[in-house]
ChimeraX commands (.cxc) that place a marker at each C-alpha (Angstrom):
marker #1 position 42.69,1.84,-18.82 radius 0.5
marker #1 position 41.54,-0.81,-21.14 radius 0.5
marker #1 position 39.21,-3.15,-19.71 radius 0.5
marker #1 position 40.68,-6.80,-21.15 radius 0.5
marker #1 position 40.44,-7.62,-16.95 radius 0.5
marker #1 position 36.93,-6.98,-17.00 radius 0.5
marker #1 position 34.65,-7.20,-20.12 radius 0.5
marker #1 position 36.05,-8.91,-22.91 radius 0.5
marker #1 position 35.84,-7.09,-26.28 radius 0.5
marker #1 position 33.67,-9.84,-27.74 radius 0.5
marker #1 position 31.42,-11.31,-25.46 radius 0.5
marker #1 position 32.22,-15.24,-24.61 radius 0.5
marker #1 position 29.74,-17.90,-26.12 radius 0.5
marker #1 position 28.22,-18.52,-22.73 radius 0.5
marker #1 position 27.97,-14.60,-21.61 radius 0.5
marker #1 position 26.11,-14.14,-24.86 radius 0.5
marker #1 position 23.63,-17.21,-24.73 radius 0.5
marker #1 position 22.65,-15.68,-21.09 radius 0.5
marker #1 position 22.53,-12.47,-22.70 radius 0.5
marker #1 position 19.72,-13.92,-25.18 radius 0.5
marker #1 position 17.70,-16.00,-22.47 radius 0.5
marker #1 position 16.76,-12.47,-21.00 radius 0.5
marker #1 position 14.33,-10.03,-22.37 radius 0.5
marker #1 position 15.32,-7.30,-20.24 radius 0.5
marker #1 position 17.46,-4.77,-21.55 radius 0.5
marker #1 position 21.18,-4.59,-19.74 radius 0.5
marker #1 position 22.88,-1.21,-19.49 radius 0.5
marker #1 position 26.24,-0.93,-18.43 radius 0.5
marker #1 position 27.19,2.17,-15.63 radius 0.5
marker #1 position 30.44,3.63,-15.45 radius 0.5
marker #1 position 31.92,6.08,-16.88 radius 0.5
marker #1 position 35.39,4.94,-17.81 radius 0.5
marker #1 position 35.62,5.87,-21.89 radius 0.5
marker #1 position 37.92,2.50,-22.85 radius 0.5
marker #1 position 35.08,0.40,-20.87 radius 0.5
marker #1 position 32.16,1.67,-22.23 radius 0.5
marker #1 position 33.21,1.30,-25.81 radius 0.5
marker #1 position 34.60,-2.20,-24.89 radius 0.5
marker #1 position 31.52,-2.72,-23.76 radius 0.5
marker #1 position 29.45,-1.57,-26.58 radius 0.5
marker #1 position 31.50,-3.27,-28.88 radius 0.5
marker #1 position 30.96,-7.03,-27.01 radius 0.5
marker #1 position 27.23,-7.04,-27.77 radius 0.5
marker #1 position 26.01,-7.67,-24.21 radius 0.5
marker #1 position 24.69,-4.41,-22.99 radius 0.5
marker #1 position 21.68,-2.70,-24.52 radius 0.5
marker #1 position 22.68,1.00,-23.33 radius 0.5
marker #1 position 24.68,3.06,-20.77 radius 0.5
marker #1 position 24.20,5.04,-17.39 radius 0.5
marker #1 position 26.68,8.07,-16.13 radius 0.5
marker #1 position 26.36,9.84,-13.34 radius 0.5
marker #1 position 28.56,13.31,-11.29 radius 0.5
marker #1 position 29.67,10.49,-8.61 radius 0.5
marker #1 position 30.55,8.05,-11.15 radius 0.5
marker #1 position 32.29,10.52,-13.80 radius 0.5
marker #1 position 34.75,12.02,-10.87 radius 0.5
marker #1 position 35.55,8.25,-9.69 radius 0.5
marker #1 position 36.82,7.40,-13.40 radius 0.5
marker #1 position 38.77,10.57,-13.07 radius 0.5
marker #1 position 36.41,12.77,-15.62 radius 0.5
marker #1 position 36.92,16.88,-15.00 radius 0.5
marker #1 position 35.86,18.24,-18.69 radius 0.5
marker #1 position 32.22,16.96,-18.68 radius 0.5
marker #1 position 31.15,18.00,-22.08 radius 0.5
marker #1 position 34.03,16.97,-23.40 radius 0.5
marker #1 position 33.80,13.42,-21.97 radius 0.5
marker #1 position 30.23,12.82,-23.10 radius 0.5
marker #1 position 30.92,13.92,-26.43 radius 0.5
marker #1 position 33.91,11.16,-26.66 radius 0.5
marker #1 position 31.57,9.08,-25.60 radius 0.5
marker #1 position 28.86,10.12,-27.70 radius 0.5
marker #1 position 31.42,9.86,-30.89 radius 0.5
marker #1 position 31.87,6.15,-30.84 radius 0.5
marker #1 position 28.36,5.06,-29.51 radius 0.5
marker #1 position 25.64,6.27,-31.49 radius 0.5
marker #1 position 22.80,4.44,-31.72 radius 0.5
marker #1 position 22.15,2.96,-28.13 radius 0.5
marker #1 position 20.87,5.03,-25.58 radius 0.5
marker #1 position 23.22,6.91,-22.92 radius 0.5
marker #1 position 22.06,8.75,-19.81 radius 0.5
marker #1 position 24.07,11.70,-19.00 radius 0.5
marker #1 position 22.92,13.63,-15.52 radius 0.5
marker #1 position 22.63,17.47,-14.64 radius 0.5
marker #1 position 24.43,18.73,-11.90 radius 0.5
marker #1 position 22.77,21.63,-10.81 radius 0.5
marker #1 position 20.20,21.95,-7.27 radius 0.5
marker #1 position 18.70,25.06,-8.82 radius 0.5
marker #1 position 15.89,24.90,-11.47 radius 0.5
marker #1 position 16.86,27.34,-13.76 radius 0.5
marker #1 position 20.25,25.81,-14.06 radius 0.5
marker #1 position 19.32,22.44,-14.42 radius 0.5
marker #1 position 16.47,23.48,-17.13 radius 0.5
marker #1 position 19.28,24.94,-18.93 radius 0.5
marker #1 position 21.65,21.89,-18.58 radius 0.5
marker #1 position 19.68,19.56,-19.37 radius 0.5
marker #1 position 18.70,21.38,-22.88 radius 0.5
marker #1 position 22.46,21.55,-23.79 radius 0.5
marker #1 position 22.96,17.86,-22.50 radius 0.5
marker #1 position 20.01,17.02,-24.54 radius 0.5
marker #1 position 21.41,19.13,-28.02 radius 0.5
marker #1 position 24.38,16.49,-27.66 radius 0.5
marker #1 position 23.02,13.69,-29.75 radius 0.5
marker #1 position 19.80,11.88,-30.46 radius 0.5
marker #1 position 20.55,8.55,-28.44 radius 0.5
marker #1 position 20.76,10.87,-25.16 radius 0.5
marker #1 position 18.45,10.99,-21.90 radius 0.5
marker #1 position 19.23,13.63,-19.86 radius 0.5
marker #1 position 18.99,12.08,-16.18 radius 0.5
marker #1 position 16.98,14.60,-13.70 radius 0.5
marker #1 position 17.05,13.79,-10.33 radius 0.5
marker #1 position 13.61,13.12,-8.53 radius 0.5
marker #1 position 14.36,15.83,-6.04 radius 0.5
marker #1 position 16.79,18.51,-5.26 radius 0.5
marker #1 position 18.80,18.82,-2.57 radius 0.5
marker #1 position 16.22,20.69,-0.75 radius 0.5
marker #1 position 13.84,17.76,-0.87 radius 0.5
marker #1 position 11.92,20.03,-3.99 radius 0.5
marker #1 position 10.25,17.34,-6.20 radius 0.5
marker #1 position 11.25,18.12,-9.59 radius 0.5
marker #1 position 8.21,17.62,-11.36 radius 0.5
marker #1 position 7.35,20.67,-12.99 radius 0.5
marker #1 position 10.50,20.82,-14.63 radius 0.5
marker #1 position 10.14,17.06,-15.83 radius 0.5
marker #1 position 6.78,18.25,-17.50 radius 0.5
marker #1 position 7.98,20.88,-19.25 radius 0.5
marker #1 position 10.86,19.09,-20.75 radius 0.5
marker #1 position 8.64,16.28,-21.56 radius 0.5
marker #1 position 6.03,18.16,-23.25 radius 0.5
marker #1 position 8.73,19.52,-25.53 radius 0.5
marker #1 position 9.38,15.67,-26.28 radius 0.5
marker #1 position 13.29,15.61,-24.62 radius 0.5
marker #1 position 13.34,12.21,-23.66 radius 0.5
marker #1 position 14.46,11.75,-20.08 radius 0.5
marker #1 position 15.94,9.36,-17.17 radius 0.5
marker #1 position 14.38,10.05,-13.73 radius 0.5
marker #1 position 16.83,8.96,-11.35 radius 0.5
marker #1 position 17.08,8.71,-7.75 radius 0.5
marker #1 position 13.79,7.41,-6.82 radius 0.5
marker #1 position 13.21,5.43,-3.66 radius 0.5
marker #1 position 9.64,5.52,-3.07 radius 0.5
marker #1 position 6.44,4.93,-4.53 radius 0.5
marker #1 position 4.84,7.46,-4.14 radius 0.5
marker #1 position 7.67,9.24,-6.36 radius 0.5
marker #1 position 7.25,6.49,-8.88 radius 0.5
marker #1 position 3.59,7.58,-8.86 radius 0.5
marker #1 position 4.23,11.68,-9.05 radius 0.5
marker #1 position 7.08,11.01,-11.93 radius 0.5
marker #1 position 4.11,9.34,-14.14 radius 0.5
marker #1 position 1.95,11.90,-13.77 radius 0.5
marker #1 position 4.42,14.67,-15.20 radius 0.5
marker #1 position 5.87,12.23,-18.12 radius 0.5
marker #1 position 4.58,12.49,-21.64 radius 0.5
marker #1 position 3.10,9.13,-23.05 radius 0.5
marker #1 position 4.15,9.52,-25.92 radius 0.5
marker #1 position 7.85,10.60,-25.31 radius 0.5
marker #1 position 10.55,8.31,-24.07 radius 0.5
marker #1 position 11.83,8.46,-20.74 radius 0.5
marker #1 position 13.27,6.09,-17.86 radius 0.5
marker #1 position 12.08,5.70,-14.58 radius 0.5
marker #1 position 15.27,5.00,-12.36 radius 0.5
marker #1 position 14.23,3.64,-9.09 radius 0.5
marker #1 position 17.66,2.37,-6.75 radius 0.5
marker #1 position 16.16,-1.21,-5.80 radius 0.5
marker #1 position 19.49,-1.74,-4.53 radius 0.5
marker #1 position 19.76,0.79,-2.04 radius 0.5
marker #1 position 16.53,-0.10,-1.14 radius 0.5
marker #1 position 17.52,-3.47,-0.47 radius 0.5
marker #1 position 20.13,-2.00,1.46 radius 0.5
marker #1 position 17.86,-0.80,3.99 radius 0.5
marker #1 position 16.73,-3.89,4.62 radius 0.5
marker #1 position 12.92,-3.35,2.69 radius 0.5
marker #1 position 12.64,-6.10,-0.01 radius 0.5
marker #1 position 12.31,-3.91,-3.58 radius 0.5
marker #1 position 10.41,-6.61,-5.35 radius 0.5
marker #1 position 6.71,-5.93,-4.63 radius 0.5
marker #1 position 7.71,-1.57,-5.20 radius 0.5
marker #1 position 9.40,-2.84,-8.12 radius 0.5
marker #1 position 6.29,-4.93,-9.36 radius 0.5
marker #1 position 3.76,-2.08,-8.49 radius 0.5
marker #1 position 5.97,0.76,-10.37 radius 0.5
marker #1 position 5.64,-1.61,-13.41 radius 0.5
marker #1 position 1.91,-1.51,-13.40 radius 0.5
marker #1 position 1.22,2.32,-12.80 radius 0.5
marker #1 position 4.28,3.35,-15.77 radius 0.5
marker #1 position 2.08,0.76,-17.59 radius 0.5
marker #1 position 0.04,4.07,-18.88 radius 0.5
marker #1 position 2.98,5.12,-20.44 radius 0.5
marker #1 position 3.63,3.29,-23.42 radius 0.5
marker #1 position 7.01,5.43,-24.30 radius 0.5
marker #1 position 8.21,4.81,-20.44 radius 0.5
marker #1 position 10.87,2.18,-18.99 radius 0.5
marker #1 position 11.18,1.01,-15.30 radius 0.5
marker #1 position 15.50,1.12,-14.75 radius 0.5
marker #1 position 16.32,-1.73,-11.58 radius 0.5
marker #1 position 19.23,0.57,-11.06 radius 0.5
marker #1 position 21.73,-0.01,-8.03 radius 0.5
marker #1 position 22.06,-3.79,-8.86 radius 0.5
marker #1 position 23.91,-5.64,-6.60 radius 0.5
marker #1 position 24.25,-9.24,-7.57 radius 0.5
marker #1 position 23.34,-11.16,-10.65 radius 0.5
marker #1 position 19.70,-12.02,-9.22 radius 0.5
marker #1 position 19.23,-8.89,-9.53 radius 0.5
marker #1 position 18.97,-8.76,-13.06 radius 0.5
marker #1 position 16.19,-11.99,-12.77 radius 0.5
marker #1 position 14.58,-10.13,-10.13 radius 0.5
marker #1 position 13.90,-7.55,-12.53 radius 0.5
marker #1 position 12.89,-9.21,-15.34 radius 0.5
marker #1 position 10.30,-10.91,-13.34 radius 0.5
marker #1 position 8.91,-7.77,-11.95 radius 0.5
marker #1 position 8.43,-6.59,-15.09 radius 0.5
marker #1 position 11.41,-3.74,-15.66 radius 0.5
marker #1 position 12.59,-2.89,-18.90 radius 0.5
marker #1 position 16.31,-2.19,-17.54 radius 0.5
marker #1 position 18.60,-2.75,-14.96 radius 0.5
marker #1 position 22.13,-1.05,-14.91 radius 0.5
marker #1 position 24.55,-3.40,-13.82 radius 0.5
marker #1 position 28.02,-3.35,-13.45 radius 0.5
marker #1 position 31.05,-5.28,-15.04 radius 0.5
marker #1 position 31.74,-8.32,-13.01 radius 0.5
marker #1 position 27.58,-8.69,-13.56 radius 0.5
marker #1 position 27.96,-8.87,-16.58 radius 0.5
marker #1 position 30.73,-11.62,-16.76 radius 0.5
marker #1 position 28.27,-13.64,-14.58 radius 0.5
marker #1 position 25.92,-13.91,-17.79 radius 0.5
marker #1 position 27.67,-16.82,-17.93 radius 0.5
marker #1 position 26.66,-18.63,-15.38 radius 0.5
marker #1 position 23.19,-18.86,-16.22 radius 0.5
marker #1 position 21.56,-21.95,-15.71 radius 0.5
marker #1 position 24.51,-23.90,-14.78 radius 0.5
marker #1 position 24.80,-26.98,-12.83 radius 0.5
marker #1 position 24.80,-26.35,-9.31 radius 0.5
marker #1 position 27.01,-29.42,-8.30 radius 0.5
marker #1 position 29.39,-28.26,-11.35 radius 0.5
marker #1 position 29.44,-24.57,-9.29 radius 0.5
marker #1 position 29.91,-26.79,-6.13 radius 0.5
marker #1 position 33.47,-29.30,-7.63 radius 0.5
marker #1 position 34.66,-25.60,-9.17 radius 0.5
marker #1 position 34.17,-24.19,-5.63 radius 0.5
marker #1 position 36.39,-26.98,-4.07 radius 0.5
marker #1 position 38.89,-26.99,-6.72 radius 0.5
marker #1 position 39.63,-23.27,-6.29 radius 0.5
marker #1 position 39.82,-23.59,-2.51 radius 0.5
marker #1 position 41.97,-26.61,-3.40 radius 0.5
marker #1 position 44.37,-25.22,-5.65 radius 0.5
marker #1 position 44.65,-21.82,-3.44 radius 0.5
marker #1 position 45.99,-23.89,-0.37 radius 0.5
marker #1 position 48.40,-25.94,-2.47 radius 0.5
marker #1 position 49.68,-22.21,-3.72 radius 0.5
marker #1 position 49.98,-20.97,-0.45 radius 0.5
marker #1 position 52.06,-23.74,0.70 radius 0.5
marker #1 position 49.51,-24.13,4.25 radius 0.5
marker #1 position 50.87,-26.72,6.29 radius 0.5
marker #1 position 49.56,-27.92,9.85 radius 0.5
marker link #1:1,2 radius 0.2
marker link #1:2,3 radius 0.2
marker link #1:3,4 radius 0.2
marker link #1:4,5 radius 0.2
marker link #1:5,6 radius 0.2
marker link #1:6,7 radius 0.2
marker link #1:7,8 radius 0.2
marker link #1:8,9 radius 0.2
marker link #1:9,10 radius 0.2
marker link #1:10,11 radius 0.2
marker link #1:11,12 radius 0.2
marker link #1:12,13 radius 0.2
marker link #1:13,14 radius 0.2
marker link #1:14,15 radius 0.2
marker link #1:15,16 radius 0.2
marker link #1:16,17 radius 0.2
marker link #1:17,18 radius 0.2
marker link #1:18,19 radius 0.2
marker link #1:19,20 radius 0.2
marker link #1:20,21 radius 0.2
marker link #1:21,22 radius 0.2
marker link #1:22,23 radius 0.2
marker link #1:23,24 radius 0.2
marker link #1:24,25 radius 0.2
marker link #1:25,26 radius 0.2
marker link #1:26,27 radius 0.2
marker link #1:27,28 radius 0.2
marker link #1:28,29 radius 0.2
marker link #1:29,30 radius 0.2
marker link #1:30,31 radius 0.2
marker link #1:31,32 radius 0.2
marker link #1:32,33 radius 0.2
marker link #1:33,34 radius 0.2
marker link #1:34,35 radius 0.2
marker link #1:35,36 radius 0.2
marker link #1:36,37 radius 0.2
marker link #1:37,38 radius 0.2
marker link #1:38,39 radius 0.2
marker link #1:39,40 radius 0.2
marker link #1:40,41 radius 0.2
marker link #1:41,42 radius 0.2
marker link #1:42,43 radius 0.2
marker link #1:43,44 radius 0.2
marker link #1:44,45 radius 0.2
marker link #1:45,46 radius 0.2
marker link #1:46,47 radius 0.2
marker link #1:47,48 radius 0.2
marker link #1:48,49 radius 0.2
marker link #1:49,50 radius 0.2
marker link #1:50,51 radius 0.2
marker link #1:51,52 radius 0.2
marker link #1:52,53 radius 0.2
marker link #1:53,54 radius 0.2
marker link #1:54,55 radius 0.2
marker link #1:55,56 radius 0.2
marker link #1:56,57 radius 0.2
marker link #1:57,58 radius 0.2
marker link #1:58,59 radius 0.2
marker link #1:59,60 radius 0.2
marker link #1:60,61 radius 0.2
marker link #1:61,62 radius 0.2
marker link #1:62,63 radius 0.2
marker link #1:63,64 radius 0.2
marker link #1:64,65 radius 0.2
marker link #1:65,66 radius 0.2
marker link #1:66,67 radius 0.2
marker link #1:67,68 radius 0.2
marker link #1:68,69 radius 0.2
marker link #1:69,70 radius 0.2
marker link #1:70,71 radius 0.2
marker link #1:71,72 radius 0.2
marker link #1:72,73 radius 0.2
marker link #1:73,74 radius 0.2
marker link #1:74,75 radius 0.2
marker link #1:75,76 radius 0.2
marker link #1:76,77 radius 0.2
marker link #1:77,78 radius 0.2
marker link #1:78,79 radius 0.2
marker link #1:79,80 radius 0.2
marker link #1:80,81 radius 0.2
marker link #1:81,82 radius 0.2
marker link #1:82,83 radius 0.2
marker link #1:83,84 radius 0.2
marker link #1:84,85 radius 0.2
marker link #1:85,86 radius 0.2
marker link #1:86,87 radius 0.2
marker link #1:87,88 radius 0.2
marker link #1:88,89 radius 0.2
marker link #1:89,90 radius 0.2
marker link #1:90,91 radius 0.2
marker link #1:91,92 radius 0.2
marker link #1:92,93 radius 0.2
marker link #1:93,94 radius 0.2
marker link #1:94,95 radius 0.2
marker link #1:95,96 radius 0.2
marker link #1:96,97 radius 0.2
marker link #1:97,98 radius 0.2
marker link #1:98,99 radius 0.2
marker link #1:99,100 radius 0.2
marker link #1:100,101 radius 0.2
marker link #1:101,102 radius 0.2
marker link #1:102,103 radius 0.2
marker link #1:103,104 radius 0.2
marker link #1:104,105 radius 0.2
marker link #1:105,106 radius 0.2
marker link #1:106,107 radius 0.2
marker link #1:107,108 radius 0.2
marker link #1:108,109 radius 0.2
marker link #1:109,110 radius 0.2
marker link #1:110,111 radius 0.2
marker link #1:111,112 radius 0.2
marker link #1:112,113 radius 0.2
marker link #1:113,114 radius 0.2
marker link #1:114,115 radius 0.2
marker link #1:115,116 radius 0.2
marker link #1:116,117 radius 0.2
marker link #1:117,118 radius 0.2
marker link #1:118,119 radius 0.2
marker link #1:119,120 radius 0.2
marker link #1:120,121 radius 0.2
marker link #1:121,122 radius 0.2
marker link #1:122,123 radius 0.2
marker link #1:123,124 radius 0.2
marker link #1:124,125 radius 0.2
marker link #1:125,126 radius 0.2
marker link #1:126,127 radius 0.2
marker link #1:127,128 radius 0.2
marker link #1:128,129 radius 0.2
marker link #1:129,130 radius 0.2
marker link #1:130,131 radius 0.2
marker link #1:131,132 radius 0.2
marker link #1:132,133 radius 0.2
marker link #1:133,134 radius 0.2
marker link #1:134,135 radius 0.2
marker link #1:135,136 radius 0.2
marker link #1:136,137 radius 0.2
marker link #1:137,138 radius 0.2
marker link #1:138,139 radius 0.2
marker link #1:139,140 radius 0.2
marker link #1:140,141 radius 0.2
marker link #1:141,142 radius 0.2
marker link #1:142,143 radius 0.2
marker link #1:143,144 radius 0.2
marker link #1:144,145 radius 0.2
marker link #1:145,146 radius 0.2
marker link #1:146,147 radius 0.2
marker link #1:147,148 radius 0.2
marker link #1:148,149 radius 0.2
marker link #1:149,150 radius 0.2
marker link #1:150,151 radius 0.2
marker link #1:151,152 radius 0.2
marker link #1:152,153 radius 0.2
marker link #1:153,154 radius 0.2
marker link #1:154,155 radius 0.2
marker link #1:155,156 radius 0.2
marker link #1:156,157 radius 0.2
marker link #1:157,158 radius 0.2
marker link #1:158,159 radius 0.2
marker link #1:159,160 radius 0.2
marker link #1:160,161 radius 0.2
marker link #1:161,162 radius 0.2
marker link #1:162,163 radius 0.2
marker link #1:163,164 radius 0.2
marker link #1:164,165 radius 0.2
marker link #1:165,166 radius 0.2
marker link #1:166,167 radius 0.2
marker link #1:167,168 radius 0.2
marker link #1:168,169 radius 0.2
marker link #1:169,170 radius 0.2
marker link #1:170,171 radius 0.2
marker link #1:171,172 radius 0.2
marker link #1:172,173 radius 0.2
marker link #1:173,174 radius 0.2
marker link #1:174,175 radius 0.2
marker link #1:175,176 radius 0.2
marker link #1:176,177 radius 0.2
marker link #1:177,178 radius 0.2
marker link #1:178,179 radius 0.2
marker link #1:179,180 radius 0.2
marker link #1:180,181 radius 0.2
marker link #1:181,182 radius 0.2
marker link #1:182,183 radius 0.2
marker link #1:183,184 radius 0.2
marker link #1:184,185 radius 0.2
marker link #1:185,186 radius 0.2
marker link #1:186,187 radius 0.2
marker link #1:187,188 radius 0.2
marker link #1:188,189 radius 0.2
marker link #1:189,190 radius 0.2
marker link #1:190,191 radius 0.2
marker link #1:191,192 radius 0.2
marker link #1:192,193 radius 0.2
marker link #1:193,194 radius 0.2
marker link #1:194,195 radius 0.2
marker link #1:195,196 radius 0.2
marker link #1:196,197 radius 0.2
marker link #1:197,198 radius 0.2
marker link #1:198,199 radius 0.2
marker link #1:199,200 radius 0.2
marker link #1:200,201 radius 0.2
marker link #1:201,202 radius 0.2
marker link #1:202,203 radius 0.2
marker link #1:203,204 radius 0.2
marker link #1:204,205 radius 0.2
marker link #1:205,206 radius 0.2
marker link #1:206,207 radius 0.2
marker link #1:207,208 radius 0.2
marker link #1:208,209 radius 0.2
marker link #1:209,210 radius 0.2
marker link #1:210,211 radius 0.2
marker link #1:211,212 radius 0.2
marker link #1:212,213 radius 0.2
marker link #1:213,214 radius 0.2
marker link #1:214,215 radius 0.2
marker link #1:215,216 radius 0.2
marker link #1:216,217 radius 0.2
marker link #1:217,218 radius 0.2
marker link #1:218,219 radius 0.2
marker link #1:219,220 radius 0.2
marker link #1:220,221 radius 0.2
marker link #1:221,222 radius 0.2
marker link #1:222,223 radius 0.2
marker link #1:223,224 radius 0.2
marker link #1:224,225 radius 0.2
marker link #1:225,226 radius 0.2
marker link #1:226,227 radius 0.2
marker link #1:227,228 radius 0.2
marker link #1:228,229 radius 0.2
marker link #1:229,230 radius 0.2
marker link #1:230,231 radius 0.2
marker link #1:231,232 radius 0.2
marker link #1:232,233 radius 0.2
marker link #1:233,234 radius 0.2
marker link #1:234,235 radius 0.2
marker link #1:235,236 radius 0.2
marker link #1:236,237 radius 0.2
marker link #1:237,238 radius 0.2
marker link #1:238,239 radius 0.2
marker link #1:239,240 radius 0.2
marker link #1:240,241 radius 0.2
marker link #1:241,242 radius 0.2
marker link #1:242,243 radius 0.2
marker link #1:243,244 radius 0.2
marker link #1:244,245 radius 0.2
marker link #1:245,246 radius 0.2
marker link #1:246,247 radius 0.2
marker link #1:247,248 radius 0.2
marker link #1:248,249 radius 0.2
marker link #1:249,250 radius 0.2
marker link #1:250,251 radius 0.2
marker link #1:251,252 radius 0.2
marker link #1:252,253 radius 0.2
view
């Protein structure tokens, strides 16, 4: 499925002025081949974000295969591509294949398994052997905290912590988000992902507390567009499109 409904192949004059407003970087997550490349090829994300859940969603059931399509057309932005595996062994040796792929790939670990095992000696190892990472699934920050004492200062990585499903539980992820910026401050090579966004504040939100990234997805992105628009202008376009719906429908009282 092409993805003309969605992200436009070239990015629209407005979507790419927001785009330059922000410093933070903008990765894209999906993993829907005809979208990513669309979006690559617009100019208004920085990188990419896959994950198992994501990958069976868009229908994905030869994993190496997919990545390496993927990996074929975008080669010099970064693109996160996760292990699978709960048991160490397995996931040390998936996440050296993953990582043979291509240069512009971090190999997502998750924080823990699905034991509740923190994953940190693995994450050492692999960082002192300078594979650059993502470390995804992080909630807490205490994590945040046990994640930079494992990573390599010197080797890139990405500290994924889910702000959104934070937010979900009702906990604001602003001042976690704000303190996980200071302590990966000790890592010059490491990024602070929002991930999880749910709206476009988000992506302000973020920028403000001092992440690097947020993954966002596609209608985000179109709201680029929006930035620093005229509220009444938002409010007349509201009432015209509430307007023009009830004139469709015919209503009548």
């Amino acid at each position: 499925m092409t993805t003309s409904s969605t992200i436009e192949s070239k990015g629209s004059t407005t979507q790419m002025q927001g785009k330059k407003s922000l410093k933070i970087k903008i990765y894209a997550d999906g993993a829907n081949l005809d979208e990513m490349v669309a979006a690559y090829k617009n100019g208004l994300v920085d990188g990419f974000t896959t994950n198992p859940t994501l990958m069976r969603k868009a229908g994905v059931t030869e994993y190496e295969k997919f990545a390496k399509e993927v990996l074929s057309q975008i080669k010099d932005v970064s693109i996160s591509f996760e292990v699978f595996s709960d048991e160490f062994p397995e996931m040390e040796r998936q996440a050296r294949k993953i990582h043979s792929w291509a240069k512009n790939v971090h190999v997502k670990i998750p924080v823990i398994n699905t034991q509740g095992t923190f994953t940190g000696p693995l994450i050492q190892k692999l960082a002192k052997e300078g594979i650059p990472m993502n470390i995804t699934a992080i909630l807490t920050l205490e994590q945040v905290k046990k994640v930079s004492q494992v990573l390599e200062p010197n080797v890139s990585s990405i500290v994924s912590v889910f702000a959104g499903r934070i937010a979900d539980t009702g906990v604001d992820p602003v001042p976690m988000m704000k303190e996980s910026a200071q302590i990966l401050k000790a890592l010059p090579k490491s990024e602070l992902l929002w991930a999880s966004s749910r709206e476009f504040i988000n992506v302000i939100q973020a920028q403000e507390c001092g992440c690097h990234i947020i993954t966002v997805t596609p209608d985000i992105i179109k709201k680029l567009g929006n930035m620093g628009k005229d509220l009444y202008d938002v409010s007349l376009e509201t009432v015209k499109i509430f307007y023009d719906d009830g004139q469709k429908a015919g209503f009548k009282l």
